[in-house]
Every structure is written in structure tokens, then in C-alpha cells.
N, C-alpha and C positions, 0 to 999 in steps of 0.2 A: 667713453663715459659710462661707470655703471648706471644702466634704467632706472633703480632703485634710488638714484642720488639727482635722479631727470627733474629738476622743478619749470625746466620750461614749462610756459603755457600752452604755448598749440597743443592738437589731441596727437598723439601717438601710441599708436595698435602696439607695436611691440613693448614701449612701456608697462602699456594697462596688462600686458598676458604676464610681463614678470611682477606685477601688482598681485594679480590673481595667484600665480603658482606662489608668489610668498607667502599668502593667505594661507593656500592649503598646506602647505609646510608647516606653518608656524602653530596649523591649530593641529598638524601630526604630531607633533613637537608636546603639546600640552595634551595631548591626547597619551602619549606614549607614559609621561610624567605621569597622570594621573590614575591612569593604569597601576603603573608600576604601588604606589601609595594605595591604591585600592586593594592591592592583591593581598589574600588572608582577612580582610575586614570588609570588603561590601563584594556580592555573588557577580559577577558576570561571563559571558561568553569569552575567555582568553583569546583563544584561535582568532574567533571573529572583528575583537575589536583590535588584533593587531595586524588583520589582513584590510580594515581600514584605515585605519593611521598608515599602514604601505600604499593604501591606492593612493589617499590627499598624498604622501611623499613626493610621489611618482608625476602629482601635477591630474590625477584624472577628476571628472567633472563629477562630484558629489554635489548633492543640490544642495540650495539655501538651507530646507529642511535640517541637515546635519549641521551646519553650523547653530542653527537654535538650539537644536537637543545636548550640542555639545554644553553652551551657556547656562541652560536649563538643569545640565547635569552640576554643573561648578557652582551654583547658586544653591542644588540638595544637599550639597557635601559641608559647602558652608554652612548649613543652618544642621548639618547633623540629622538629615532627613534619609534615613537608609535604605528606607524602602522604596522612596520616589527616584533614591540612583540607581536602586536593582533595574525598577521598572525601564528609567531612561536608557540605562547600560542595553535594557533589552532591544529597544527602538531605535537604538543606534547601531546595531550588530544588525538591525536587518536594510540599513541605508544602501541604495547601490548606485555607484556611476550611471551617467547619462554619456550619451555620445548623441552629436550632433547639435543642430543651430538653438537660438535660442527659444524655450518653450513658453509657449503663450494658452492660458489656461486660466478656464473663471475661476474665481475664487470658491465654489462650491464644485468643483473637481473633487472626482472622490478619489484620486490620489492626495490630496490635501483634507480630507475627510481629519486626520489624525493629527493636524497640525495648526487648523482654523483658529483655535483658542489661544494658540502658544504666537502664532502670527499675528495675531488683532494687540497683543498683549505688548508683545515687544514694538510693534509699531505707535503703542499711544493711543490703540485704535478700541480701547476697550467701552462696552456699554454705556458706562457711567462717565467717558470722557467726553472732550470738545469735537473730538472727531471721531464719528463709525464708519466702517466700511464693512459693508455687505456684499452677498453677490451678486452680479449682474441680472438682468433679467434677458433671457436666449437671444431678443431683439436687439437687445446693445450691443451683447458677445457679440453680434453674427456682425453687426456693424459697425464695429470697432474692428473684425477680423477683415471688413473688406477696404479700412482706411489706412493701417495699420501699413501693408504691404507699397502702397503708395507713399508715404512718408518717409518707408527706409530707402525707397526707389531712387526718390527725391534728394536724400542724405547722402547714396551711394554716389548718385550723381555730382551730388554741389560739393560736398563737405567727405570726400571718403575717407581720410583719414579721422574723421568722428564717426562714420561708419565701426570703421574697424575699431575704434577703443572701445564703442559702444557694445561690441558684438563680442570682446573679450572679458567686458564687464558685469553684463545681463547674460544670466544663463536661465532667466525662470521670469516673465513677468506676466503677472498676476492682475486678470481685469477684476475691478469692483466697483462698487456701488456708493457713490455716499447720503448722507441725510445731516440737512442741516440743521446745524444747534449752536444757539448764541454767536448767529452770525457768522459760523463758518462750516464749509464744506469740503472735506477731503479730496484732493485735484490729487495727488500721485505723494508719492515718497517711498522711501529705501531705510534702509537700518543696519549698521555694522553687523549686528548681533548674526540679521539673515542675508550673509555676504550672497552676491551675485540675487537676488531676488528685485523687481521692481514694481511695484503698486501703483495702478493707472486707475481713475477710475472713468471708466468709460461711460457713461451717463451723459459726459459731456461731448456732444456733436464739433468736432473740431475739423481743422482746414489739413490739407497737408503742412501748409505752412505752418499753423501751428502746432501740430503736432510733433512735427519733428524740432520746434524749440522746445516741446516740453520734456522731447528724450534727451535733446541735448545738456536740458535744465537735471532732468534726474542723473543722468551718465555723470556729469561733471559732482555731482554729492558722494555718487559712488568713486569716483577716483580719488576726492578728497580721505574718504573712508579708508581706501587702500594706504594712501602718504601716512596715514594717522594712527596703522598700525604697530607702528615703529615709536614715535611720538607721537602725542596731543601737540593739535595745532593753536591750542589758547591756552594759557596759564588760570584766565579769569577761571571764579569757580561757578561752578553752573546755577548756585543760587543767587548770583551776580547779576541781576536783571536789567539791562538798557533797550532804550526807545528804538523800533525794530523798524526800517524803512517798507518792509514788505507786508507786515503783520499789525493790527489793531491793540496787539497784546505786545508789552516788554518780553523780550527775548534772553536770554543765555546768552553770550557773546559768540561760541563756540555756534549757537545757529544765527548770529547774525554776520559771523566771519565767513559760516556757507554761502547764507545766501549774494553774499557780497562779489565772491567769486565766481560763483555760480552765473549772476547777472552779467559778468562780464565774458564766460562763456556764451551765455547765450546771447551776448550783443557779436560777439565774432561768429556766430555760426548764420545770423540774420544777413550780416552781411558778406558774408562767402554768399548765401544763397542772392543775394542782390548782384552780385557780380557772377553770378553763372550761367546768366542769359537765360533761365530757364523756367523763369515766371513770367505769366500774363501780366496785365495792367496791375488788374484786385491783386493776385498776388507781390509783384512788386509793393503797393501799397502797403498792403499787412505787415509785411517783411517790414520795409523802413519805417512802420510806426510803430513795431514791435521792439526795432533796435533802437528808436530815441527812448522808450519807454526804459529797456534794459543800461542803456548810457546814467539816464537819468537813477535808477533806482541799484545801480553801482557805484555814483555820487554819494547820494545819502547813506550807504552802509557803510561803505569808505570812509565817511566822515566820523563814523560813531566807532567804529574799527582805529584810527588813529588814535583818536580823541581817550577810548576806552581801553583800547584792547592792549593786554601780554602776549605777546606772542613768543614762539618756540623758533629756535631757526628754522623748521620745518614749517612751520607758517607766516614766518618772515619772507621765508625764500619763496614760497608758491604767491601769495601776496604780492610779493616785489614784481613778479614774472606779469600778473593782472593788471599791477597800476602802470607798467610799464608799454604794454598791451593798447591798454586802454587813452595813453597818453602817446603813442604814437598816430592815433586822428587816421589808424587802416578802419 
């Protein structure tokens, strides 16, 4: 079976890597294109941006970072902005591969120094919106960096094939800070736009148990990311707003079809960990109140998902693989 065509639902590692290497391909791909249109009418490094469009080719780890700058270049061009793609052109000729696991880094890293604005922005996460994310303060970082290692511990153990999609998926997560406003406070998210990047905000003192359902909760957004690059997995349009099971606020369909999935992710990974003998009492507790919780709030988005939702074969199929998941009663 091509991975590319895999809608099963369980997690699988080698899926999620040919997820990722099709990412980096496809934005070599629009990278190469846009070059080529650019030449003679906006200035850039030639050499440079064509020895990056070979490393994404090649599959190697550019960070989140390049995929924003690349978006952020396609949005100046559109608007006729020629100086802000010289600029971008320039900040993208100086992106370089990473090697190695994935990096965990506050959000005031002054290798992120250049990218703070363009990250808060693409995530929704701007001043004047429902949700900020800020940096952490050293205290959180350091305590987040010593729960962190225990949770993946925990996942490698119970669940390691969501280890391993996780670890093909996250190449960069980003601790931060939230502040609430009008009732809500940023807990984590991810964004096509900054593939491989994931947004925690660590303020929150979590269990292993929960934590490692909240990577499970982001992992599963970001694979949905990956399927969706091919196709959109909802037809609705995003001004299409319905009653959101997880949120106080009508949703898009397109994020009530995540969280929908998503839920059911993380009611299989609660109960892997229930079956792996490797919780205390409290823990086993958390765990199976965590998965009625996720059961239940995979019901209600299901419901509005039927009820509402167009969907794509690509979000037929990954869908069909949850309700069917979820209706085998593992």
C-alpha cells in the first residue's frame, strides 16, 4: 500500500516520515516555480535558494521557520509587495538544516528572535486576538523541560508507535506562555503554514498522563495537516460556522472535523496507556476519565460532522477509519 494513500487510523511512524518528506518536496516544488517567475523581476540569492529547494528535495530537516518565510514570501508576491520578497528571499537563503531529535526551545530563543512576529501571526496568536502566547518564564521552561522527558518515556513505553509518528512529525516545539482573554487561554496548537513546529504552553503543571495526551492531541492535528496537503478535508467554507463540542465559540467545520478526530486519537492512546500496566492507581484514574471524556466529546463532534459536514474522500476516508475505531468498543 502506498503511505501516502494509508487512511488507517492507528499511528504509524513510517507513514508520518513519508507525510513529512512529501511536505518538504512539495514546498521544493513551489519553491523551484517561484524562483523560476521571480527571475529578472524581484532580486534574490539564485545559488542559494536553489541549494535549498535541493536540501527540502532531498528530505533534510529545514525548520518550521522556512515553511512560514516561504508563505509569507507567496502572500508579498501576491499583493505586489517587492521589497518585502527581496527581504523574505534574503531570510530564506540563510535557513539551514537541523539534524537530530526534536528541539524544544522557549518561545523567546534568540534563534526565534526573527520569527516571533510571523509565529504569533500565523498561529491566531496576535495581540489583539482571543488568544496570546508569550514566553515562558525560566521556571516553567526548566519545568516543563524536566516533565517533558517523562511523558515521551511513558509514550515510548505504552504507545510507541505514536512515539515514533510523533517524533517524525514535531521537529521544533515551542514552550509558551498564555494569558487569558474572554475566557480563553492558549493550551497548545500547530499550523500548516509552520509544518513540523508545535506550541505548548507550559504554564500549565501537567501529569505525565496528561501530557502525553496533549502530544497525542497535537500529533494527531499535525498528521491531519499532512493528509490535507493533497486535499482539503471539508468542502464547508470556513465562514460556515457550527456549534463546536470542544469550544464555547461556533467553529469552521474544518476545526470541528479536527477536533473530532483528534478526540478519538486521544481516547486510543488513553487507553493503550490503560492496558500497559504501567500506571499507578491516580494514574490509571486520570487515564480512564480522560478517555470517557474523549469518547464522549468524539460523540458530539461526530454528530455535527454528519449532521453538517462535506467532506473530501480524503476526509471521508480518515473519518470512516475513527468512527470505526471508535465503534469497535477497544
Amino acid at each position: 500500500m502506498n503511505l501516502l494513500d494509508d487512511f488507517r487510523f492507528l499511528p504509524d511512524g513510517a507513514r508520518a516520515r513519508a507525510l513529512d518528506l512529501r511536505m518538504r518536496r512539495s514546498l521544493a516544488e513551489s519553491l523551484d516555480h517561484i524562483a523560476e517567475r521571480c527571475a529578472g523581476h524581484v532580486r534574490f540569492d539564485v545559488p542559494a535558494i536553489a541549494g535549498l529547494s535541493q536540501a527540502l528535495a532531498r528530505g533534510e530537516l529545514l525548520p518550521p521557520s522556512t515553511f512560514g518565510l516561504y508563505s509569507d514570501l507567496v502572500i508579498a508576491l501576491s499583493e505586489d509587495r517587492l521589497a518585502d520578497a527581496e527581504a523574505l528571499f534574503v531570510s530564506l537563503a540563510c535557513e539551514q538544516p537541523r539534524q537530530g531529535a526534536t528541539r524544544v526551545i522557549p518561545f523567546d530563543h534568540p534563534g526565534l528572535a526573527a520569527h516571533r512576529e510571523r509565529y504569533s501571526r500565523m498561529m491566531g496568536c496576535e495581540p489583539d486576538s482571543d488568544f496570546v502566547i508569550l514566553p515562558p518564564s525560566p521556571e516553567r521552561a526548566e519545568r516543563f523541560e524536566r516533565e517533558l522527558p517523562q511523558a515521551m518515556a511513558l509514550m515510548r513505553a505504552a504507545t510507541p508507535a505514536l512515539a515514533d509518528e510523533f517524533d517524525a512529525l514535531v521537529s521544533e516545539l515551542v514552550m509558551v506562555s498564555g494569558e487569558e482573554r474572554r475566557g480563553y487561554q492558549f493550551d497548545g496548537g500547530s499550523c500548516y503554514m509552520l509544518w513540523g513546529a508545535l506550541f505548548l504552553n507550559v504554564g500549565l503543571s501537567r501529569s505525565p498522563v496528561a501530557l502525553l495526551e496533549v502530544l497525542a492531541h497535537e500529533s494527531a492535528h499535525m498528521l491531519l495537516y499532512g493528509f490535507a496537503a493533497e486535499e482539503a478535508l471539508v468542502l464547508n467554507d470556513d465562514d460556515e460556522l457550527y456549534p463546536s463540542p470542544l469550544r464555547i465559540d461556533e467553529r469552521p467545520m474544518d476545526g470541528i472535523y479536527h477536533a473530532t478526530y483528534v478526540s478519538a486519537r486521544m481516547h486510543w492512546a488513553m487507553g493503550r496507556l490503560l492496558e500497559s500496566g504501567l500506571l499507578d492507581a491516580a494514574g490509571r484514574d486520570e487515564a480512564g476519565a480522560a478517555r470517557e471524556a474523549d469518547a464522549r466529546n468524539f460523540a458530539a463532534g461526530d454528530e455535527v460532522v454528519r449532521r453538517h459536514g462535506r467532506l473530501t474522500a480524503t476526509g471521508d476516508a480518515l473519518m470512516s477509519a475513527a468512527r470505526a475505531w471508535m465503534a469497535s468498543g477497544r
